[in-house]
C-alpha positions as a printed NumPy array, in Angstrom:
array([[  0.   ,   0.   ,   0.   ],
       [  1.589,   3.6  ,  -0.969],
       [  0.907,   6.009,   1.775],
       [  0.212,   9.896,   0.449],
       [  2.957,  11.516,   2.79 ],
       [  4.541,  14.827,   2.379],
       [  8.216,  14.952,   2.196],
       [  9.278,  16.177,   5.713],
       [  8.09 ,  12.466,   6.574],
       [ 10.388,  10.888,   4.409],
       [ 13.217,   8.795,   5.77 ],
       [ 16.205,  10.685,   5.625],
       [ 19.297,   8.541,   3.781],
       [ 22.175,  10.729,   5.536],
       [ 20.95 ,  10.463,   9.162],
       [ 20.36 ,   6.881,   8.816],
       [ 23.385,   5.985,  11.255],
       [ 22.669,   8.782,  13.547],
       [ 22.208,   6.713,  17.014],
       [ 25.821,   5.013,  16.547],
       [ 27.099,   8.456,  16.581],
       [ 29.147,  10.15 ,  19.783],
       [ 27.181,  13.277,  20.827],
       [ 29.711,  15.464,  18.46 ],
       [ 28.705,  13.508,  15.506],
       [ 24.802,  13.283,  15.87 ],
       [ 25.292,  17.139,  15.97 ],
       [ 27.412,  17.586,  13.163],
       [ 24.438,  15.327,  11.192],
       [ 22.031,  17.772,  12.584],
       [ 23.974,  21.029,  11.815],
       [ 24.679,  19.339,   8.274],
       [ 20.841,  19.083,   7.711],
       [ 20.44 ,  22.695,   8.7  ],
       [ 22.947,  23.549,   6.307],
       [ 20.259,  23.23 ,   3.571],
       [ 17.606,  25.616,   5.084],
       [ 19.167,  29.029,   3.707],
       [ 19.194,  28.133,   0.245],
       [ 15.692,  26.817,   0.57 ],
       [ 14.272,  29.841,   2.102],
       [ 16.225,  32.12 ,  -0.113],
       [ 14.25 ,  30.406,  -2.979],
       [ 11.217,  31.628,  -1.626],
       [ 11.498,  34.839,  -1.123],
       [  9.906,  35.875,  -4.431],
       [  6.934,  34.821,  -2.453],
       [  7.466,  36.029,   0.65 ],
       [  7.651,  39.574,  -0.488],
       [  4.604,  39.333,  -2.406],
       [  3.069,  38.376,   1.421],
       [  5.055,  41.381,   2.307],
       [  3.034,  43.413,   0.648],
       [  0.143,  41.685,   0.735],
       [  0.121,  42.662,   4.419],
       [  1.496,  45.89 ,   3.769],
       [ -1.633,  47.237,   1.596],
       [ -3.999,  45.555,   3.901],
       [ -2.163,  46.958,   7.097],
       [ -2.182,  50.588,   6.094],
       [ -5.699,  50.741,   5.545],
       [ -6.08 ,  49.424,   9.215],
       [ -6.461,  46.039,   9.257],
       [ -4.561,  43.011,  11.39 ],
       [ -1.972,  40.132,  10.793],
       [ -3.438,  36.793,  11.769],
       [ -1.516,  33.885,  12.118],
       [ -2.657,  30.68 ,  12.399],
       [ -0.662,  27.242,  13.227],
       [ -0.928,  23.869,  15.148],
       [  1.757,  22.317,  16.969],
       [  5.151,  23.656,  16.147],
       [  3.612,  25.711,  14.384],
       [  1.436,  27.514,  16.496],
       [  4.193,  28.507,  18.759],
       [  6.493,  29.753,  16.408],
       [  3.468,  32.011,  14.929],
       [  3.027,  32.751,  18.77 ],
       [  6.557,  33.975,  19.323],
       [  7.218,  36.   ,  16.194],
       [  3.538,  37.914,  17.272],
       [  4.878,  38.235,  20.807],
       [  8.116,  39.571,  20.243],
       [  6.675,  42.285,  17.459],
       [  5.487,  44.835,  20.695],
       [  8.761,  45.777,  22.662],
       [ 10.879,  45.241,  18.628],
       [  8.845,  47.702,  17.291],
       [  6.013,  49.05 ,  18.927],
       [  3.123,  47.219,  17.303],
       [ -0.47 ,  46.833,  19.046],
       [ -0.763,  43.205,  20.145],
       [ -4.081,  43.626,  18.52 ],
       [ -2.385,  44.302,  15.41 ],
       [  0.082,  41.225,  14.494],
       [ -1.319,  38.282,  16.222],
       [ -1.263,  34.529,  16.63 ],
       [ -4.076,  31.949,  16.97 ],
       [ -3.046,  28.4  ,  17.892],
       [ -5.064,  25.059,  17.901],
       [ -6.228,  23.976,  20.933],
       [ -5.594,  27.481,  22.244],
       [ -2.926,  29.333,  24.101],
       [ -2.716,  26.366,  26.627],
       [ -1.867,  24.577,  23.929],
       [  1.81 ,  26.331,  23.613],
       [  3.29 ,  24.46 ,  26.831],
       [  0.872,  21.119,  26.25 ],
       [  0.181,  19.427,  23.524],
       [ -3.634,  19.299,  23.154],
       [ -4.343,  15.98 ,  21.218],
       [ -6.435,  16.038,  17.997],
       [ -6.776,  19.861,  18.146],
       [ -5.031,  20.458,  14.737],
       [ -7.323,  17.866,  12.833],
       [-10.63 ,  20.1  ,  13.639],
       [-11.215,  22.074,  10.491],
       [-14.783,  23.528,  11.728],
       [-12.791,  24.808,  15.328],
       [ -9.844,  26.602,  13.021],
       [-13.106,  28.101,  11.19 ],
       [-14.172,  29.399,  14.67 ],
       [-11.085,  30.786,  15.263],
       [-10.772,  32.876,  12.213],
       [-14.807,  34.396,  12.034],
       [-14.073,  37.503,  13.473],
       [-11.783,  38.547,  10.215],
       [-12.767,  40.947,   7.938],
       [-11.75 ,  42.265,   4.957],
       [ -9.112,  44.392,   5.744],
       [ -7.305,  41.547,   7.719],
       [ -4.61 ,  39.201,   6.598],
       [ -4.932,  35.089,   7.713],
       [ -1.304,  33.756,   7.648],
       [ -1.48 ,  29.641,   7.95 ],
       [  1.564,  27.915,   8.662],
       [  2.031,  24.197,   8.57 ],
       [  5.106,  21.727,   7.772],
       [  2.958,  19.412,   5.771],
       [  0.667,  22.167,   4.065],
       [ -2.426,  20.725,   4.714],
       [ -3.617,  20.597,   8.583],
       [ -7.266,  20.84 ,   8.941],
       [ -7.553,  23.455,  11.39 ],
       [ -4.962,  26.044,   9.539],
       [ -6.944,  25.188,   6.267],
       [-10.75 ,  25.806,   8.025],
       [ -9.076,  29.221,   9.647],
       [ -7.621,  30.218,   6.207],
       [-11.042,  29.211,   4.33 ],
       [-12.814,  30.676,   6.502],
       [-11.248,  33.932,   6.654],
       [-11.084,  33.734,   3.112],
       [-15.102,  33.955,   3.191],
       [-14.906,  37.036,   5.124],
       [-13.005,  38.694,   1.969],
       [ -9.702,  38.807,   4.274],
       [ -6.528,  37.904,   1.882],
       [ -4.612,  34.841,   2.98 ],
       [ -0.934,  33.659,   3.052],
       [  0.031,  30.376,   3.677],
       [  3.57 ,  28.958,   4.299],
       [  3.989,  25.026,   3.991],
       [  7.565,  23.007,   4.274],
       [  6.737,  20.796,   0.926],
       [  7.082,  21.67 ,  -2.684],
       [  3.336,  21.245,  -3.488],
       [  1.478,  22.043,  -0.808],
       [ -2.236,  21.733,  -0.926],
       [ -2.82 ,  24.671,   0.775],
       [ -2.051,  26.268,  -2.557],
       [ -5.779,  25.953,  -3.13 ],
       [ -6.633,  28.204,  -0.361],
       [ -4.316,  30.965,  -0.132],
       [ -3.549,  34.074,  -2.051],
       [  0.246,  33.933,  -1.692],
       [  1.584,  30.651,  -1.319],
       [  5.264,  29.907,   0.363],
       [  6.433,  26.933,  -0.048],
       [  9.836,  26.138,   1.21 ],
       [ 11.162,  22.736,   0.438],
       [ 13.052,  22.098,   4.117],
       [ 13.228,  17.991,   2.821],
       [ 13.15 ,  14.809,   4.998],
       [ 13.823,  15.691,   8.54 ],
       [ 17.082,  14.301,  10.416],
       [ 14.784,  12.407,  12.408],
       [ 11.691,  11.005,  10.447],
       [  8.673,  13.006,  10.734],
       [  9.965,  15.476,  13.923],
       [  9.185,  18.727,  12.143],
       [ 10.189,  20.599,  15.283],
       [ 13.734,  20.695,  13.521],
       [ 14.31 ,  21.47 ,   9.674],
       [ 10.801,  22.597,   9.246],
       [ 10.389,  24.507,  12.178],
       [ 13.703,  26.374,  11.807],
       [ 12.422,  27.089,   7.949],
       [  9.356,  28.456,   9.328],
       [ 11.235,  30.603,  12.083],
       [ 13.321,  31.82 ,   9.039],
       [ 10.684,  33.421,   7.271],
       [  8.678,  33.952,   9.778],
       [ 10.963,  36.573,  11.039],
       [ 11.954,  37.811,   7.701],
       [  8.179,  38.516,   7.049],
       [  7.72 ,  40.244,  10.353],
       [ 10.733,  42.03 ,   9.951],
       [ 10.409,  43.313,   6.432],
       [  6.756,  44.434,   6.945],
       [  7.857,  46.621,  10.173],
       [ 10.379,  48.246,   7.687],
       [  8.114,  49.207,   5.56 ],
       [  5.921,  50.714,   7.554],
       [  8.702,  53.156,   8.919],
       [  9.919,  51.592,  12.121],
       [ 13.279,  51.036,  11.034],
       [ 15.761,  53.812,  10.024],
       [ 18.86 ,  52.496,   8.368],
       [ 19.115,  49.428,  10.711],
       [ 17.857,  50.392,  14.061],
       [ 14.59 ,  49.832,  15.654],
       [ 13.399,  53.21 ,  16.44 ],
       [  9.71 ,  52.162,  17.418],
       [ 11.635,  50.147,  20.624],
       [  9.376,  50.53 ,  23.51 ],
       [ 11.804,  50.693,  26.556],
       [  9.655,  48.974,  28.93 ],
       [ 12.744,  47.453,  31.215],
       [ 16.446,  48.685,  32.083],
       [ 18.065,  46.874,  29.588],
       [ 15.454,  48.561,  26.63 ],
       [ 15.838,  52.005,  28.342],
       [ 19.602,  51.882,  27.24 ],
       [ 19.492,  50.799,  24.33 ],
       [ 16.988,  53.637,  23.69 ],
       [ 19.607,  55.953,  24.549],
       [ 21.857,  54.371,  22.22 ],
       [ 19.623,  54.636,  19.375],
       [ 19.145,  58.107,  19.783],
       [ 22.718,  58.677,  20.232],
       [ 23.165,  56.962,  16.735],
       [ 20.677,  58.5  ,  14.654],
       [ 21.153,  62.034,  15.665],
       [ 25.402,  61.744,  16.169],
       [ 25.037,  63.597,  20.132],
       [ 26.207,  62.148,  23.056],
       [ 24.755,  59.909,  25.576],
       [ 23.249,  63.048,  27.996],
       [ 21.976,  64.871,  25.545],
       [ 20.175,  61.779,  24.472],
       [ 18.771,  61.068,  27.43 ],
       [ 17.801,  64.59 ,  28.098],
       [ 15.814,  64.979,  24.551],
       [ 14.407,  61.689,  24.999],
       [ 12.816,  62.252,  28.658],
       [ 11.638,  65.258,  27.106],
       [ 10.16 ,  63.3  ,  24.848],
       [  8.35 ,  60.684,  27.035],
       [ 10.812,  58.094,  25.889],
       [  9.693,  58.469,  22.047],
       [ 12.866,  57.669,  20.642],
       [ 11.788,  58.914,  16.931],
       [ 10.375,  61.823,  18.575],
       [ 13.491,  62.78 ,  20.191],
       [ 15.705,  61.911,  16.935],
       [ 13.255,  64.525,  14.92 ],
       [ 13.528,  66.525,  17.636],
       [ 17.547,  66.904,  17.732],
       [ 18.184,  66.465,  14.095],
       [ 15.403,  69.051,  12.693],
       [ 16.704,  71.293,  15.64 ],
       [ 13.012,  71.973,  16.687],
       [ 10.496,  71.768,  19.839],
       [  9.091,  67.831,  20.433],
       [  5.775,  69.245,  19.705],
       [  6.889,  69.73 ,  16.33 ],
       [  8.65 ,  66.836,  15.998],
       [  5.445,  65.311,  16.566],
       [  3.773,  66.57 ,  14.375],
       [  6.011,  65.858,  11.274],
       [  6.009,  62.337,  12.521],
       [  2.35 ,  62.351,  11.984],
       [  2.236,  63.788,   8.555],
       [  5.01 ,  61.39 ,   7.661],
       [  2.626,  58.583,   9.401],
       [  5.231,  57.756,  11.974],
       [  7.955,  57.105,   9.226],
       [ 11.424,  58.636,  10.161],
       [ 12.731,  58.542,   6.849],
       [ 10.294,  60.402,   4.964],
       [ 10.877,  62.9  ,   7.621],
       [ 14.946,  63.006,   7.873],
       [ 15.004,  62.625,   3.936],
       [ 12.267,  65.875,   3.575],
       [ 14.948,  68.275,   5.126]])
């Protein structure tokens, strides 16, 4: 009997020796697989941009980022949504993650959760239009990423799915399909490793690229930081430090001024003008530092 499985459950021929290894050589195996994974994102990213702006269009005209995942999955959609606020600022009712089985579900395993296509359906009927439904899974066709994406898809949202196989059949439900071929996994079937580290890959490449373009990067810092502990606070200092060349107290001077709005008190020392001006050409520049550094 042939069995329809996707290729991350393939038996892998070079890790076939892997438990007569010492511990050095199982990980050389391991960091030999993971070798592979750059070259297969980096083929993707024709797609991911297109998700890129996908999101972008949808974004600036108020909507959310949705992501939806089971297992491995899940939590790596949970992560990248989680670590979006104090990075750059965003709403954690902006860029979010949905999980199967819920959020319990990130520290447990909740059994048969991602098979439920009508309860991934539930957990995607409050998107609308404006939204964007991003379904990750290794094998590109869970049922409860596929009921969230249809289901969004229903309410006019656009979708994006990502998948770890060539052909996913997810292709049939997205918008913008990424498919990244991560191959058969060191150990059969665990797609906690190759697969999950692809996903992580452009997970955060997706993330990251859509916060650039929506301003919140200047050359290569992350000016929309929210300094929320000790450690933040400093490098807050630092940043404005670097984009406006002064030194470290009048940094921290301009940016207590300026509530600890690190673009605010960039504007602020570069322009040479008040922080309620700075403000304001923030705003007319929605929030991007750029447009406003490059006007002058």
């Amino acid at each position: 009997m042939t069995f329809d499985r996707p290729g991350t459950e393939e038996p892998n021929p070079r890790t076939v020796d892997i438990d007569r290894l010492g511990s050095l050589g199982i990980l050389e195996k391991l960091n030999d697989e993971d070798q592979q994974l750059a070259g297969a994102v980096r083929a993707a990213l024709p797609d991911v941009a297109r998700a890129v702006d996908l999101a972008l269009e949808r974004w600036q005209r108020g909507g959310r980022v949705v992501l939806f995942g089971a297992g491995t999955s899940g939590r790596l959609a949970m992560l990248d949504a989680a670590e979006l606020g104090p990075t750059f600022g965003v709403p954690s009712d902006r860029y979010l993650a949905r999980m199967a089985g819920g959020a319990q579900a990130f520290q447990k395993a909740v059994e048969g959760a991602e098979d439920d296509g009508q309860a991934g359906a539930d957990a995607a009927r409050d998107l609308a239009e404006i939204d964007v439904a991003f379904g990750i899974t290794a094998s590109g066709r869970t049922p409860w990423v596929l009921g969230a994406l249809d289901a969004a898809r229903a309410r006019g949202a656009a979708t994006v799915g990502l998948a770890c196989v060539p052909k996913p059949s997810m292709a049939e439900h997205v918008d913008v399909l990424i498919a990244v071929d991560s191959g058969p996994e060191p150990i059969s079937g665990s797609t906690r490793m190759k697969a999950g580290t692809a996903q992580k890959l452009v997970l955060n490449s997706f993330s990251t690229a859509l916060m650039i373009r929506l301003g919140k990067v200047f050359s290569n810092l992350m000016v929309d930081v929210q300094a929320t502990n000790e450690k933040l606070r400093r490098r807050a200092v630092r940043l404005v430090e670097l984009a406006a060349g002064v030194d470290t107290d009048v940094a921290k001077e301009t940016l207590e001024k300026a509530d600890g709005e690190v673009k605010t008190a960039i504007v602020a020392l570069r322009l040479r003008c008040s922080i309620e001006q700075a403000r304001s050409q923030l705003s007319k520049a929605n929030g991007a530092l750029r447009r406003v550094i490059d006007a002058e």
